[in-house]
TORVO-288827 format. One record per atom (N, C-alpha, C, O, CB): residue number from 1; residue in three letters; atom name; x, y, z. Coordinates in Angstrom, 3 decimals, always signed. Glycine has a CB too. Example, Ala and Ser with C-alpha at 12.3 -4.5 7.8 and 13.67 -1.06 7.14 Angstrom:
BEGIN
   nr  rest  atom      east     north        up
    1   ALA     N   +13.190    -5.690    +7.800
    1   ALA    CA   +12.300    -4.500    +7.800
    1   ALA     C   +13.200    -3.300    +7.800
    1   ALA     O   +14.236    -3.319    +8.465
    1   ALA    CB   +11.308    -4.473    +9.046
    2   SER     N   +12.850    -2.250    +7.080
    2   SER    CA   +13.670    -1.060    +7.140
    2   SER     C   +12.900    +0.030    +7.870
    2   SER     O   +13.409    +1.138    +8.039
    2   SER    CB   +14.084    -0.598    +5.725
***
This chain:
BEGIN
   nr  rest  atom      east     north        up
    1   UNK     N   +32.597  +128.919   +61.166
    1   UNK    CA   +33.561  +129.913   +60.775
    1   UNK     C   +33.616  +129.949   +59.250
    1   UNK     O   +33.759  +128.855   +58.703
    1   UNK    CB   +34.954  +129.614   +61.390
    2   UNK     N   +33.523  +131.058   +58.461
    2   UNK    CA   +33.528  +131.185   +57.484
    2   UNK     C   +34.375  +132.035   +56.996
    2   UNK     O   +34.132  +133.241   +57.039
    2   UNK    CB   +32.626  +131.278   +57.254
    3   UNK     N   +35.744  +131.439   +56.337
    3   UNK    CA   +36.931  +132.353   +56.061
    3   UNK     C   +37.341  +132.248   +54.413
    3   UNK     O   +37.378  +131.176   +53.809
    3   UNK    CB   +38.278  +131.855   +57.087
    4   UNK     N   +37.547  +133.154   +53.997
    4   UNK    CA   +37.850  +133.407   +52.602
    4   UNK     C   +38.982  +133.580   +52.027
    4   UNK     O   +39.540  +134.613   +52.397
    4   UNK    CB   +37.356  +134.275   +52.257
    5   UNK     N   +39.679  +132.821   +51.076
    5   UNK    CA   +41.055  +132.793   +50.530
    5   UNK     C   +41.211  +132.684   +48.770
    5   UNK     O   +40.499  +132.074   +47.973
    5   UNK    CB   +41.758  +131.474   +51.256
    6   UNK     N   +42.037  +133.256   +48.611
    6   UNK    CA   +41.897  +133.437   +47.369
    6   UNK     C   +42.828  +132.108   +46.489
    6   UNK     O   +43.706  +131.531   +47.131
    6   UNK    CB   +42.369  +135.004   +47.129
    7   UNK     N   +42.598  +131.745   +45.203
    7   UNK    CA   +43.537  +130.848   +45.091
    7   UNK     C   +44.356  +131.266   +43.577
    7   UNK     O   +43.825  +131.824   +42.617
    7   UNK    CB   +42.809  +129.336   +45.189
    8   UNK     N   +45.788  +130.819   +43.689
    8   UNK    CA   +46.559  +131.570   +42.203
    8   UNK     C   +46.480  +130.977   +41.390
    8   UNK     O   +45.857  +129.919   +41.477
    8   UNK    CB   +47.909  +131.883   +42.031
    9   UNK     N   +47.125  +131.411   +40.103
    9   UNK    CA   +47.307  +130.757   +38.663
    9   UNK     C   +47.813  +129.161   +38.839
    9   UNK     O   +47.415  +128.232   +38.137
    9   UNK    CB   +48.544  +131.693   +37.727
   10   UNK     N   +48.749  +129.062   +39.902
   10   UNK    CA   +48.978  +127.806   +39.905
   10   UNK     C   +48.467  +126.731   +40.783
   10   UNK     O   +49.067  +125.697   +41.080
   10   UNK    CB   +50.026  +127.791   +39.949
   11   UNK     N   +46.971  +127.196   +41.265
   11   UNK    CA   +46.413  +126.197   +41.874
   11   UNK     C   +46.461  +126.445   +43.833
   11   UNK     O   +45.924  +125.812   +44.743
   11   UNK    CB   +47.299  +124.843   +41.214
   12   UNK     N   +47.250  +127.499   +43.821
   12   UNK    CA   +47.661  +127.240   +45.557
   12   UNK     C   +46.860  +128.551   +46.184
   12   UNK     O   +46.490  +129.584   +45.626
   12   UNK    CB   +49.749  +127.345   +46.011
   13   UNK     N   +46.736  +128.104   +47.574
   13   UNK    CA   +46.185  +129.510   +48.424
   13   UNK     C   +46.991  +129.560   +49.590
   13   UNK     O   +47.993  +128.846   +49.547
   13   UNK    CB   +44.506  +129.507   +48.952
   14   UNK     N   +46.836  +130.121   +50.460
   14   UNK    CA   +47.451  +130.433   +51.905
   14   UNK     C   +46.397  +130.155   +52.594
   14   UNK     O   +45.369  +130.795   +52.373
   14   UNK    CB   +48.011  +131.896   +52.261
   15   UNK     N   +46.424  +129.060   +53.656
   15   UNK    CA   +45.484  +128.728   +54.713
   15   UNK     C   +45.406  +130.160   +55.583
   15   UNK     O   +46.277  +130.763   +56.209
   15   UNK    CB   +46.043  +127.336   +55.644
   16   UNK     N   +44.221  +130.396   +55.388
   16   UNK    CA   +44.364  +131.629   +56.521
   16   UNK     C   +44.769  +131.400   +58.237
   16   UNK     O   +44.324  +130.327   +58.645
   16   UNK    CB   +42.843  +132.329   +56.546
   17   UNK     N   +45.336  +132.008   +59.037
   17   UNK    CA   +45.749  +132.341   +60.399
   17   UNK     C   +44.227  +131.314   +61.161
   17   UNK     O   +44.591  +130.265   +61.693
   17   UNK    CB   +45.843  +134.476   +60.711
   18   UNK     N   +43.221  +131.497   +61.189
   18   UNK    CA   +42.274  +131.283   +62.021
   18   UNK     C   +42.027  +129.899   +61.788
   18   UNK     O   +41.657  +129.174   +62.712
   18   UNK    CB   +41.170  +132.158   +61.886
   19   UNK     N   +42.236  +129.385   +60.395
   19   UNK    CA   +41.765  +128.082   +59.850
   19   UNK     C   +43.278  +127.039   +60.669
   19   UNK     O   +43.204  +126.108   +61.472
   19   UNK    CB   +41.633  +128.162   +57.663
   20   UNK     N   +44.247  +127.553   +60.179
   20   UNK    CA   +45.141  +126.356   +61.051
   20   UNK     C   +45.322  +126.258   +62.181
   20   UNK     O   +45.667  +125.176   +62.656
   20   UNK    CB   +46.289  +126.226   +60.860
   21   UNK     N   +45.101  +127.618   +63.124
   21   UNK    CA   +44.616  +127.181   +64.401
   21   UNK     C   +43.480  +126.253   +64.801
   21   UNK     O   +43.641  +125.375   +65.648
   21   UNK    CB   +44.366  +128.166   +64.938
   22   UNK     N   +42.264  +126.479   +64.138
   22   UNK    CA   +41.486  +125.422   +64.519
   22   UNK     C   +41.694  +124.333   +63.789
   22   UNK     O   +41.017  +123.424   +64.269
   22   UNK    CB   +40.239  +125.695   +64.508
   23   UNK     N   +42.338  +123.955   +62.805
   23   UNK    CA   +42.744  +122.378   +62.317
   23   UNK     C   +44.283  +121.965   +63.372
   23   UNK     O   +44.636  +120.791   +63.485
   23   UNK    CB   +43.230  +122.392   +60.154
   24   UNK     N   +44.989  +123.018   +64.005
   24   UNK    CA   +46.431  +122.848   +64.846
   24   UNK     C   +47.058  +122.185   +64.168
   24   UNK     O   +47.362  +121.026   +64.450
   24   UNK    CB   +46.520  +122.234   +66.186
   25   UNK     N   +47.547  +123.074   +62.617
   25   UNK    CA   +48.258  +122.374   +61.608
   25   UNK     C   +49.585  +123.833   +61.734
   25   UNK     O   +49.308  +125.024   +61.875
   25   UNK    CB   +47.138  +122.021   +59.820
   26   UNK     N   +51.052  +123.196   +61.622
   26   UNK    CA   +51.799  +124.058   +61.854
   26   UNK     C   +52.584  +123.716   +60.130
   26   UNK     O   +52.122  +122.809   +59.438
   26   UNK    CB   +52.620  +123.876   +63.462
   27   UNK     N   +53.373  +124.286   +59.804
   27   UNK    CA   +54.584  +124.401   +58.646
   27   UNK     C   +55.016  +122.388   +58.581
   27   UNK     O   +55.265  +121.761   +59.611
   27   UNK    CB   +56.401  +125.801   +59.472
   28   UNK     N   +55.009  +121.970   +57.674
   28   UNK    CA   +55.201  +120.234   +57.506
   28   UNK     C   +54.404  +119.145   +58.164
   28   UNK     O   +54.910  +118.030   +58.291
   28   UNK    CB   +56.515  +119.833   +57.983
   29   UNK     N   +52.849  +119.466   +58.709
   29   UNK    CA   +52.212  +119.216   +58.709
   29   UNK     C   +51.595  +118.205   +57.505
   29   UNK     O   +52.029  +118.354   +56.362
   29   UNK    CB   +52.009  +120.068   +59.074
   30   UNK     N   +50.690  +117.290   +57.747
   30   UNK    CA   +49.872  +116.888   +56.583
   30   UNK     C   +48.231  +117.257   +56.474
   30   UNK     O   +47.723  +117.349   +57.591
   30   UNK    CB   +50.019  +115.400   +56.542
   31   UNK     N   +47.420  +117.456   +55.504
   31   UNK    CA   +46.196  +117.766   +55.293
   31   UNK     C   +45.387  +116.953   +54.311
   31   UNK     O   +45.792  +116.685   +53.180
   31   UNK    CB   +46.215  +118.982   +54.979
   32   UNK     N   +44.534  +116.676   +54.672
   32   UNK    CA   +43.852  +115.417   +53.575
   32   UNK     C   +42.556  +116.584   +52.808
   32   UNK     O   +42.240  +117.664   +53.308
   32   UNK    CB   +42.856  +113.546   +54.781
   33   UNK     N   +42.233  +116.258   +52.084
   33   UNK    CA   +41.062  +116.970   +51.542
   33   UNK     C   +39.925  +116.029   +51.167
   33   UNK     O   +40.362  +115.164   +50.408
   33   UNK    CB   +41.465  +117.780   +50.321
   34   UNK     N   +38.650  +115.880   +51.416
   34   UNK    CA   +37.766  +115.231   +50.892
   34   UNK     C   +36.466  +115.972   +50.042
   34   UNK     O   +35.961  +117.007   +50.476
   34   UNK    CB   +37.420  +114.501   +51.928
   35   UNK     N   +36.015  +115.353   +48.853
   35   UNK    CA   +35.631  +116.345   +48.159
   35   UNK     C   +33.919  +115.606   +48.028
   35   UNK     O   +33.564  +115.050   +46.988
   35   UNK    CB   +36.712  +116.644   +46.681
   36   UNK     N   +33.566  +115.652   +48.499
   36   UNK    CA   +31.660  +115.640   +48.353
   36   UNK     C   +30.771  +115.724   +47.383
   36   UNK     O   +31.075  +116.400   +46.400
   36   UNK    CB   +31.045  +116.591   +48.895
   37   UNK     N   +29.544  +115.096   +47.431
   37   UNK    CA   +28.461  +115.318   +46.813
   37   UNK     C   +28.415  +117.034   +46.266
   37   UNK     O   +28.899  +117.831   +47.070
   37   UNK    CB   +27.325  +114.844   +47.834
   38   UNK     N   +28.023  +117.441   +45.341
   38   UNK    CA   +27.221  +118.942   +45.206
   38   UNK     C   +28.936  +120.242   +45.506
   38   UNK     O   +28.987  +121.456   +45.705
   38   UNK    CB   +25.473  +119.087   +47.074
   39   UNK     N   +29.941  +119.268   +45.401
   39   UNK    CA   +31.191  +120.282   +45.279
   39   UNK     C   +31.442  +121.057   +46.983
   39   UNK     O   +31.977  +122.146   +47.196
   39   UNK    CB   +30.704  +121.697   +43.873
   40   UNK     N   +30.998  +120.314   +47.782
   40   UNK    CA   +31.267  +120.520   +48.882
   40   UNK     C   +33.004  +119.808   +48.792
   40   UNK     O   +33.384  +119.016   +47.931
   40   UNK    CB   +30.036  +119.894   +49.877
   41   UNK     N   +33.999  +120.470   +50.155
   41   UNK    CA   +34.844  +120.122   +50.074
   41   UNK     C   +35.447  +119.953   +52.149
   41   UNK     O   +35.179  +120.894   +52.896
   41   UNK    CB   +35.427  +121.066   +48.866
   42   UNK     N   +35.934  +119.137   +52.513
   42   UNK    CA   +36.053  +119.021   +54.039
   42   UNK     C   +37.619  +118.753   +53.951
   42   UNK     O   +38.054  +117.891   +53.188
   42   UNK    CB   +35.030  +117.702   +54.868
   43   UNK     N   +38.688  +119.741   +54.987
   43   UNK    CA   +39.880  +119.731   +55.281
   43   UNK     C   +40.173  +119.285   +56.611
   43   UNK     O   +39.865  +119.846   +57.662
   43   UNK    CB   +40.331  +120.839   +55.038
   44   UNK     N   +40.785  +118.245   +56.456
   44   UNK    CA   +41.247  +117.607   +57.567
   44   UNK     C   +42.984  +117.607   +57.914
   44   UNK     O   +43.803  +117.693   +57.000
   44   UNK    CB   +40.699  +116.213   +57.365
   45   UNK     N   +43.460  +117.479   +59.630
   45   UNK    CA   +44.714  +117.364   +59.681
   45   UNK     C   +45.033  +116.202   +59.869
   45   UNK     O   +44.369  +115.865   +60.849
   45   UNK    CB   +45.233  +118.055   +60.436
   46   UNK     N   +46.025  +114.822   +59.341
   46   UNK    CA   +46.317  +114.391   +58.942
   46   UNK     C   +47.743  +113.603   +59.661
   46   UNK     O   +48.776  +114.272   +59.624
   46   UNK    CB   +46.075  +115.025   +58.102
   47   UNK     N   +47.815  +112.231   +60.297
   47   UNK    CA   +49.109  +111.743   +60.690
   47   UNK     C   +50.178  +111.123   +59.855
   47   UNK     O   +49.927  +110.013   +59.386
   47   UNK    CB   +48.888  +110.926   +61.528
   48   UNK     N   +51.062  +111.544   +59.659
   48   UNK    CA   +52.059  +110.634   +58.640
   48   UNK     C   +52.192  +108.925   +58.421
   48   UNK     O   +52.445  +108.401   +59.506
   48   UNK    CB   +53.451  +110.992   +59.103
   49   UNK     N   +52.142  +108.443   +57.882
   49   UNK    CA   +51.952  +107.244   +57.742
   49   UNK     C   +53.388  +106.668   +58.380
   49   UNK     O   +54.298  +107.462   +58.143
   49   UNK    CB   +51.560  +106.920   +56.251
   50   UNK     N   +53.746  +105.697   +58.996
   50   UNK    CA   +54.769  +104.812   +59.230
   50   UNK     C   +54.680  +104.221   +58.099
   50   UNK     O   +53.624  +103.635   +57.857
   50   UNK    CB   +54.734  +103.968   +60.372
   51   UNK     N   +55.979  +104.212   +56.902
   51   UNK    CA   +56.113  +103.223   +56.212
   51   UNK     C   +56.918  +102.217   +56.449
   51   UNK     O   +56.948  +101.658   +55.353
   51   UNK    CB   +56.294  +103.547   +55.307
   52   UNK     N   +57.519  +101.680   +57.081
   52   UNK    CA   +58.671  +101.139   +57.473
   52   UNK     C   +57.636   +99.948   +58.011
   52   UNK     O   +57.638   +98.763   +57.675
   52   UNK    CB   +59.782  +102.073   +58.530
   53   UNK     N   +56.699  +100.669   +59.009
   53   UNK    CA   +55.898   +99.549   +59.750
   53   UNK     C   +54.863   +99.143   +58.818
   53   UNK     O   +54.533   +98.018   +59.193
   53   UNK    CB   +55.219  +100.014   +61.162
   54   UNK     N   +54.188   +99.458   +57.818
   54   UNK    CA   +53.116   +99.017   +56.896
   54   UNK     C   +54.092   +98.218   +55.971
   54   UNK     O   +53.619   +97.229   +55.409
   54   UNK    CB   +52.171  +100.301   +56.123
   55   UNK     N   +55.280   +98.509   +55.772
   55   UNK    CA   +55.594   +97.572   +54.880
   55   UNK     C   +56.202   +95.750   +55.549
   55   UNK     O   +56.450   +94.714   +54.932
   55   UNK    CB   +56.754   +98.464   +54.013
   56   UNK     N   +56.243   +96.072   +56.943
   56   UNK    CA   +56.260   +94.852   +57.844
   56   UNK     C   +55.024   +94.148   +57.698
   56   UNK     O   +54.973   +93.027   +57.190
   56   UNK    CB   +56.464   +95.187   +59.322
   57   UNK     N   +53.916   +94.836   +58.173
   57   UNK    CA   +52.965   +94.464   +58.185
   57   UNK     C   +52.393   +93.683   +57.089
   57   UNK     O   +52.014   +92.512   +57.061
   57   UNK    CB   +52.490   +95.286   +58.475
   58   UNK     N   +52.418   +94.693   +56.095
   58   UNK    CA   +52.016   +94.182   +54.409
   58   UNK     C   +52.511   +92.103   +54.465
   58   UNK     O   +51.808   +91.193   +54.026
   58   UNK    CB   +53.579   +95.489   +52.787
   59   UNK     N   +53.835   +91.977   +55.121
   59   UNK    CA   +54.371   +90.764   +54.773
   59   UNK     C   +53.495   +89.520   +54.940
   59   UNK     O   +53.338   +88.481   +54.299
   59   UNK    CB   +55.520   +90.622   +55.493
   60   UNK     N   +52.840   +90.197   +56.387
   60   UNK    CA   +52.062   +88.929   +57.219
   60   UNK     C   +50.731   +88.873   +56.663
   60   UNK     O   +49.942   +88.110   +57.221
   60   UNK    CB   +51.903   +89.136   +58.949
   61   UNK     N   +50.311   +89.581   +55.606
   61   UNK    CA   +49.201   +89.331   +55.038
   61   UNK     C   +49.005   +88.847   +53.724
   61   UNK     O   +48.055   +89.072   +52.973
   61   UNK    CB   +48.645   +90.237   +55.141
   62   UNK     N   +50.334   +87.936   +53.471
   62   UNK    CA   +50.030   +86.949   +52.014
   62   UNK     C   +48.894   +86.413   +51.717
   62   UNK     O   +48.486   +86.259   +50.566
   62   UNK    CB   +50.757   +85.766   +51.906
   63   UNK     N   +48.057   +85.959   +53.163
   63   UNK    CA   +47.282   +85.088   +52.659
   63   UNK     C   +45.725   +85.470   +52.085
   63   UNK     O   +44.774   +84.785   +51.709
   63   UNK    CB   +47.280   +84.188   +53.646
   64   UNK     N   +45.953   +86.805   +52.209
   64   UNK    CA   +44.957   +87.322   +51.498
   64   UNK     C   +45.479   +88.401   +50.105
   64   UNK     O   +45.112   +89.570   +49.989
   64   UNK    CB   +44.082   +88.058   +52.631
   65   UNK     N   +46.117   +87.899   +49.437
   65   UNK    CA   +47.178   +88.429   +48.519
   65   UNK     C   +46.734   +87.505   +47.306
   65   UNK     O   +47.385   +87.620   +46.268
   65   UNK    CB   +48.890   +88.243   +49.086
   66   UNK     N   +45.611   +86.539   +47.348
   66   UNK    CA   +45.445   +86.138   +45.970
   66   UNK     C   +44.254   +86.598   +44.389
   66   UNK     O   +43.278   +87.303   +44.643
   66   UNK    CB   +45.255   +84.859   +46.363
   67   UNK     N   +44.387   +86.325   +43.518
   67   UNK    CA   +43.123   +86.793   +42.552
   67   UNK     C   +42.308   +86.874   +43.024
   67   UNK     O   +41.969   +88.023   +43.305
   67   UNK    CB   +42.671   +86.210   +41.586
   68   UNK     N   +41.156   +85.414   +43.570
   68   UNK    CA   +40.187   +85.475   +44.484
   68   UNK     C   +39.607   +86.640   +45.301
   68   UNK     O   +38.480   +87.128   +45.388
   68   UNK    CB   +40.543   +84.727   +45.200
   69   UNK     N   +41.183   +86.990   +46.053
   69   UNK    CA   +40.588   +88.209   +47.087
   69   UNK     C   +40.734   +89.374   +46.071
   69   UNK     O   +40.011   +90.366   +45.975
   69   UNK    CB   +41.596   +88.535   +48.732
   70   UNK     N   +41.520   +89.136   +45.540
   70   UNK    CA   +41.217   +90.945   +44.412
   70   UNK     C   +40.055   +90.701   +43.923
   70   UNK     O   +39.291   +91.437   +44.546
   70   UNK    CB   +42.351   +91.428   +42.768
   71   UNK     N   +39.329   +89.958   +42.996
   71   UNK    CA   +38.461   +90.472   +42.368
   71   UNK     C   +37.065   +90.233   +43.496
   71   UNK     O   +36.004   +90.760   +43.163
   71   UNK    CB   +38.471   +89.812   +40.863
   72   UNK     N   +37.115   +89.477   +44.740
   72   UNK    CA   +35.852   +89.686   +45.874
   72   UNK     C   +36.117   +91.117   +46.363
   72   UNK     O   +35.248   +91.987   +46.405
   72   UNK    CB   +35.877   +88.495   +47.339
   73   UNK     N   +37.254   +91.263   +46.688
   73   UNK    CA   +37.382   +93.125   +47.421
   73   UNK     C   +37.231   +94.183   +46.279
   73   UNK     O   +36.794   +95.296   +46.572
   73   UNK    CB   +39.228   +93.591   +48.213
   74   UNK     N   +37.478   +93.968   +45.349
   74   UNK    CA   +38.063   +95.204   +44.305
   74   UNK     C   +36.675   +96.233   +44.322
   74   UNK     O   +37.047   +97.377   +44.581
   74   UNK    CB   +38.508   +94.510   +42.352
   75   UNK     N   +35.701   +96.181   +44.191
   75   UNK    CA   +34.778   +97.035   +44.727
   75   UNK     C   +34.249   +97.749   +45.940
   75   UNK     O   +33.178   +98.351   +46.016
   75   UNK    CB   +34.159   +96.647   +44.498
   76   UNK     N   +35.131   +97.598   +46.850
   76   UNK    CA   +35.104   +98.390   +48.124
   76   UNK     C   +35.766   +99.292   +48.444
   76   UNK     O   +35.597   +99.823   +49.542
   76   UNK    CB   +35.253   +97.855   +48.995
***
């Protein structure tokens, strides 16, 4: 499907009618954008994050919370 939208002075467009039906994105929805090699760009729909529960979670993982693990992960 190849649909065309225009975008304004301040950066925004209107998802056209056909495009949020096939993503089944309604009004407060979320949308991720990923942006590619060669200026390709892929729109995805998107679940809200639980913060309440990631920040539980976050607790039980001190033990990988030190320098060590930052500077072995920090490139991934």
């Amino acid at each position: 499907m190849l649909v065309v939208a225009k975008i304004t002075a301040k950066g925004q467009t209107t998802i056209p009618q056909d495009v949020r039906a096939a993503l089944h994105v309604a009004p407060g929805d979320l949308i991720a954008w990923e942006v590619g090699a060669g200026g390709t760009a892929t729109v995805r729909r998107v679940q809200p994050m639980d913060l309440e529960y990631l920040r539980a979670a976050e607790g039980t993982l001190s033990e990988w919370a030190g320098t060590a693990d930052e500077e072995a992960y920090r490139e991934l």
